[in-house]
Structures are given as C-alpha cells and as structure tokens.
C-alpha positions in Angstrom: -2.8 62.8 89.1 -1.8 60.1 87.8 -2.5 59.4 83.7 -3.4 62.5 82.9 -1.7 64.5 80.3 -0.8 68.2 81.2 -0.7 69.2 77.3 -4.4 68.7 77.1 -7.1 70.3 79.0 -8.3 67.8 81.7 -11.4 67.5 83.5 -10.7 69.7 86.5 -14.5 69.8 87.9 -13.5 67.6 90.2 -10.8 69.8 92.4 -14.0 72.1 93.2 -15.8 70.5 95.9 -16.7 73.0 98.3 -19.5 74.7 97.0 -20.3 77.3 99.3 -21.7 81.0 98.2 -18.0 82.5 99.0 -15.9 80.3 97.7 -18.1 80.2 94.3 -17.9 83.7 94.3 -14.1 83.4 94.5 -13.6 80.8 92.0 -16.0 83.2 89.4 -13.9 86.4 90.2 -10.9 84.5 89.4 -12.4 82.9 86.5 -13.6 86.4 85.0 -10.0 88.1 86.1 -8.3 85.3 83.6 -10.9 85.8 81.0 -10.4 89.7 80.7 -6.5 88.6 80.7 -6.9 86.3 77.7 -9.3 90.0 76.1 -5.8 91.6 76.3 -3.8 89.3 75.1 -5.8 88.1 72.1 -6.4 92.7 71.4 -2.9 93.2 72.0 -1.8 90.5 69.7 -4.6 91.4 67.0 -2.8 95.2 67.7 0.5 94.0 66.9 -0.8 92.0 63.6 -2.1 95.2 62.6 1.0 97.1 63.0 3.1 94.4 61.2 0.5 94.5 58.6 0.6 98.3 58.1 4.6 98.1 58.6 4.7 95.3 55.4 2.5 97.8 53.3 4.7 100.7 54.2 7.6 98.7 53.6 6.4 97.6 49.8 5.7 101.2 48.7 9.6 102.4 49.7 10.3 99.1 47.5 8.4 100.2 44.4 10.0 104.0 44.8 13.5 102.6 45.2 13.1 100.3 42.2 11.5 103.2 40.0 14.7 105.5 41.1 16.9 102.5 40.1 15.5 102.2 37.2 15.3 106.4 36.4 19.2 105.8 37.8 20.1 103.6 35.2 18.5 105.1 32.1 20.0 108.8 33.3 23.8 106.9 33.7 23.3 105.4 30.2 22.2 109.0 28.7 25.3 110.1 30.5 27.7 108.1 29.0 26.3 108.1 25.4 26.7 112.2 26.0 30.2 111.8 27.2 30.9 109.7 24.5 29.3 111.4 21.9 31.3 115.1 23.5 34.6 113.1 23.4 33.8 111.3 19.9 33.3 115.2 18.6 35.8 116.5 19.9 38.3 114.2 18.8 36.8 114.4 15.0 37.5 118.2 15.7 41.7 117.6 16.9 41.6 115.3 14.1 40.5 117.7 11.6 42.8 120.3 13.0 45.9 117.7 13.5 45.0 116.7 9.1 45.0 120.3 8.4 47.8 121.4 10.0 49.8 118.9 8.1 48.7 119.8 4.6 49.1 123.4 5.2 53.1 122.7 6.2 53.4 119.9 3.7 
C-alpha cells in the first residue's frame, strides 16, 4: 500500500470485495466483537478515572486532618514550653528567695 499513512485511518472499503451473505456475516461479527471491546475499554477506563478521582478526594481530606493536627501540634508544644518555662522561672524565684534568705539570717 503504497502512500498511505498507517497513523491515520485509511479507506479500507476496498480490501472487502467478496460480498457474499457469509462472509458479510463474518466481517459484521468481527466488527461488533471489536466494538463491544472498545465498550470495555472506554468503561474500564471511565472506572479507573473514577477511582483516581475518589482516591484524590480521599487523599485531600487526610491532608486537611494532618494540617489541623500540625497546627493543634504546634499551639500545644508552645503552651508546653511557656508552662515549662513559666514552672522553672517559679521555681527558681522560689531557690532564689530561699538562697537571699538564708544569707541574711547567717549574716
């Protein structure tokens, strides 16, 4: 077949040239047999879209959770520390205190 592209669809009418009850029948079986594979394909292939789709939205909603615990995480690690440091900064008013009085009783 000379000058014809493969990558296009061609004209193939022409390769069909007995047209006998039989062999019609033949060529429409095989016809309807490829259309009913190209159904699947195209439903499988919608199927998988939908899972992918359904995958993304489950996907976004574990994002927003995580970045709401991150953010929870942070603010509790900050009232953490400003607790630590507010227990140590007490405490060490309280030794100081004792430390200052200890001194002017045995000065």
């Amino acid at each position: 077949m000379e000058g014809v592209d493969l990558h296009e669809n061609p004209d193939r009418s022409s390769q069909y040239t007995d047209a006998t009850p039989a062999k019609l029948r033949d060529q429409l079986n095989e016809n309807w047999k490829q259309l009913r594979i190209f159904g699947r394909t195209v439903a499988d292939r919608d199927r998988v879209i939908d899972q992918l789709h359904t995958s993304l939205e489950e996907r976004d909603i574990v994002i927003d959770r995580l970045k709401n615990r991150l953010r929870f995480a942070g603010v509790r690690i900050a009232v953490l520390y400003a607790l630590v440091g507010g227990i140590a900064g007490e405490g060490a008013k309280v030794i100081f205190k004792a430390i200052l009085l200890h001194w002017i009783r045995h000065a």
